[in-house]
C-alpha positions as CSV (number, residue, x, y, z in Angstrom):
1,X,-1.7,47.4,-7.4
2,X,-1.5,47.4,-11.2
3,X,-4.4,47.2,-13.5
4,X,-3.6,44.5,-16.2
5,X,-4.8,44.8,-19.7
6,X,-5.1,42.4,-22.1
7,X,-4.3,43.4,-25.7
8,X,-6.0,42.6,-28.4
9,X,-3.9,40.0,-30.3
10,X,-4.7,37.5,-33.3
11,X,-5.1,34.1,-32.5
12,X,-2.0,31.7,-33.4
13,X,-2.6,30.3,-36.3
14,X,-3.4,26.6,-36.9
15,X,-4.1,23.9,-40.0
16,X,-7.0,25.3,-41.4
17,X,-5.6,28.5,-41.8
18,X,-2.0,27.2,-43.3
19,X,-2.5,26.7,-47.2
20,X,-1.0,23.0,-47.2
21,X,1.9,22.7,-50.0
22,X,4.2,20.0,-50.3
23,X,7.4,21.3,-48.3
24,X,4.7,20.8,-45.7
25,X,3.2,17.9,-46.2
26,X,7.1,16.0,-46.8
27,X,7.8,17.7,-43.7
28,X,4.8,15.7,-41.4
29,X,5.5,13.1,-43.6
30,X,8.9,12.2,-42.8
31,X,8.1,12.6,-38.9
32,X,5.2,9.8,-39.7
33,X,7.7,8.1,-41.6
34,X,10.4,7.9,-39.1
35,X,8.4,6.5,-36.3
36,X,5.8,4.3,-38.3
37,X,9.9,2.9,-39.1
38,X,10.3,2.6,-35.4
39,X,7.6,0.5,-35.3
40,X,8.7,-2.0,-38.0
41,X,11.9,-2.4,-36.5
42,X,9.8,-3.7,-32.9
43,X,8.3,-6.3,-35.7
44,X,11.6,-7.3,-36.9
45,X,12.8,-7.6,-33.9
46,X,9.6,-9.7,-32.6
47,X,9.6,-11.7,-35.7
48,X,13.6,-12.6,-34.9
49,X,12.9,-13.1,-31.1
50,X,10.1,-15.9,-32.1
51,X,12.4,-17.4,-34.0
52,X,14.5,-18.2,-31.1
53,X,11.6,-18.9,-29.0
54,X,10.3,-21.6,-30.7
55,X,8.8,-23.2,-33.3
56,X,5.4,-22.8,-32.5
57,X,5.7,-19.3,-31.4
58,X,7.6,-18.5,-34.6
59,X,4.5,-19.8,-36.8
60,X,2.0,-17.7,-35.0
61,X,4.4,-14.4,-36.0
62,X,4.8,-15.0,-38.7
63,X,1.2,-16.1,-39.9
64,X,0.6,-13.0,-38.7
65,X,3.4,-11.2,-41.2
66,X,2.5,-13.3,-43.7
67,X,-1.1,-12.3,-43.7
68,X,-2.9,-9.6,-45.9
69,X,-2.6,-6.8,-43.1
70,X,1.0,-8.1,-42.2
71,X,2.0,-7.8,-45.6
72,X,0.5,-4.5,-45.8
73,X,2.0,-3.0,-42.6
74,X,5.0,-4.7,-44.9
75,X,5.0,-3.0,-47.6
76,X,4.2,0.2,-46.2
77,X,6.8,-0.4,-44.2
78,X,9.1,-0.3,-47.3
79,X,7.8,3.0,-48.9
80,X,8.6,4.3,-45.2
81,X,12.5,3.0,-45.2
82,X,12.4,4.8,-48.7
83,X,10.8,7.7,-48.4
84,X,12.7,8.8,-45.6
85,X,16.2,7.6,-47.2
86,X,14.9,10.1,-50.1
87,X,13.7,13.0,-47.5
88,X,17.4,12.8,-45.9
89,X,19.0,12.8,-48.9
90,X,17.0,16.0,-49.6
91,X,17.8,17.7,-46.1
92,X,21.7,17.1,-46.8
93,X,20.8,18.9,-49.9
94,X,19.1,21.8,-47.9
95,X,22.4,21.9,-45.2
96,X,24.6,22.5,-48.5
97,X,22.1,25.5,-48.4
98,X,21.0,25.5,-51.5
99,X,17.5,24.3,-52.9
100,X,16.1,26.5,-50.0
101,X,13.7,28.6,-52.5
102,X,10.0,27.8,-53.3
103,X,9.9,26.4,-56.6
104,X,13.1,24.1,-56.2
105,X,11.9,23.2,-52.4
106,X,8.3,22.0,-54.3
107,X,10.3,20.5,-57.1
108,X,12.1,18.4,-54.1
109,X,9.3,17.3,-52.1
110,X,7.3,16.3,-55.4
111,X,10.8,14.0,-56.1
112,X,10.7,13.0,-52.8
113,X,7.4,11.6,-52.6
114,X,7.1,10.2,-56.3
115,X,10.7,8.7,-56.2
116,X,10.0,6.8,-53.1
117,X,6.6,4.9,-54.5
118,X,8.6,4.4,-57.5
119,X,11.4,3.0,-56.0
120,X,8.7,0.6,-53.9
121,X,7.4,-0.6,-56.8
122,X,10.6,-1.6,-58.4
123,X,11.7,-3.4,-54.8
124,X,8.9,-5.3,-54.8
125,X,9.3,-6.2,-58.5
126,X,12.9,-7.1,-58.5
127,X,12.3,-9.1,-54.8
C-alpha cells in the first residue's frame, strides 16, 4: 500500500489576514442588507396581517413599531431598501464591465455607502 504524504501547504487565508477596503466591506454589506430586508418585509407583512386580525391585535403591533426600537429597526430598515437599491445600481454598472478597476471600484462603494445615508436622511425629512 501507498505511503501518503502530506505537503506542506499555507493555511487558507481568513479576516484577519485580508486588509478590509471598501469593495469588501459593500460587498458583506449588501448580503446584510438584503436579508436584514427580508426581515422587514415579515414585519410588514405582520403589521398588515394584525390589521385584519383585529383591533386589539393591531394595537399591540403596532405599539410595538411605533416604539423607539420599532422605529429603529424602521429606519434602519430604510437605509437597507436604499443601500441596496444603490449597491444594484452599482453591480449593473460592473456587468456593463466597466468600473471594474481599484480606484473607480473604491470611488463606487464610498458612493454607495454615503449616498444611501444621505438619501435616508432626506426620506425621513421630506416624510
Amino acid at each position: 500500500m501507498a505511503e501518503t504524504r502530506r505537503a506542506d501547504r499555507p493555511l487558507s487565508p481568513h479576516l484577519q489576514i485580508y486588509r478590509w477596503h471598501i469593495p469588501m466591506l459593500t460587498s458583506i454589506l449588501t448580503r446584510i442588507t438584503g436579508n436584514g430586508l427580508v426581515v422587514a418585509g415579515l414585519l410588514v407583512v405582520w403589521w398588515l396581517l394584525a390589521a385584519a386580525t383585529g383591533p386589539d391585535y393591531f394595537a399591540f403591533v403596532d405599539g410595538i413599531l411605533r416604539s423607539w426600537f420599532g422605529r429603529l429597526v424602521l429606519l434602519g430598515s430604510l437605509w437597507a431598501a436604499w443601500y441596496h437599491f444603490l449597491a444594484g445600481l452599482r453591480h449593473l454598472w460592473y456587468d456593463s464591465g466597466r468600473g471594474l478597476d481599484i480606484p473607480t471600484a473604491e470611488r463606487l462603494g464610498w458612493g454607495v455607502i454615503l449616498g444611501s445615508a444621505l438619501l435616508t436622511v432626506i426620506t425621513i425629512l421630506v416624510l
